[in-house]
N, C-alpha and C positions, 0 to 999 in steps of 0.2 A: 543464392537461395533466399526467397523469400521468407518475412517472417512467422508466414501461417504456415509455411512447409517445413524450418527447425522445427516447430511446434509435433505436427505430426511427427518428422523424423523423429523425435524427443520420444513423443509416444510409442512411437514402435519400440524403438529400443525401451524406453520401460516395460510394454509388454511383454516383449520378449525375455526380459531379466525375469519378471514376474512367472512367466512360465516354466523357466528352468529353473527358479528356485534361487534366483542369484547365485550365480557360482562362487562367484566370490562378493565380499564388504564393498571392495575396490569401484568393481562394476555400479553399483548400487549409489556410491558415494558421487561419482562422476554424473551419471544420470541427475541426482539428486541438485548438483551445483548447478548442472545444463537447465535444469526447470526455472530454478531457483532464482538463477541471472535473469533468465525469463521474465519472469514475476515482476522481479524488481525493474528491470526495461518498462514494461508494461505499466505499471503503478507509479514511476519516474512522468511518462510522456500522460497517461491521464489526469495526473497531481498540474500539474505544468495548464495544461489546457484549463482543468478547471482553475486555476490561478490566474484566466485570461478573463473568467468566465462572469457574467451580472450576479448568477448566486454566492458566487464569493467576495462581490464587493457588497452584498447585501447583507452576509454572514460576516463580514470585517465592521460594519457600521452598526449591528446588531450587537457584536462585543462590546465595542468603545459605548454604545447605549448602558450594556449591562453593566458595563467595568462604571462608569460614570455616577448611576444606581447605587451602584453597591458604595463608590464612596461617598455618595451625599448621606446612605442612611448610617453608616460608621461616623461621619461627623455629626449627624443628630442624634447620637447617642441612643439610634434605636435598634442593631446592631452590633456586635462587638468583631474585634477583626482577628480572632484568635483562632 
């Protein structure tokens, strides 16, 4: 199965719970983790990509900028690191 057709398959079956009302917690909870692993697959392999990506070594050089900032102005006492 591909993975835009669990997707649907996923929504069917939530719709379907949604329509009978969840008959049971059980059903709901299951649906619930089947999305849920989804999600996290999902946000795992686009985290990863952007981690390959020019705006994240532009947003990593950008930090070590800011981080660098901030302790030159704590050593001039202009400041305080509290």
């Amino acid at each position: 199965m591909e993975k835009y057709e669990v997707v649907e398959h996923t929504v069917e079956k939530l719709d379907q719970q949604l329509s009978s009302g969840f008959e049971s917690d059980q059903n709901f909870d299951l649906v619930f983790i089947e999305v849920y692993a989804f999600v996290l697959d999902k946000l795992r392999e686009y985290f990863y990509l952007f981690k390959k990506s020019n705006a994240f070594l532009e947003l990593e050089n950008e930090i070590r900028k800011k981080e660098r900032l901030y302790e030159i102005l704590v050593e001039a006492n202009l400041i305080s690191n509290q």
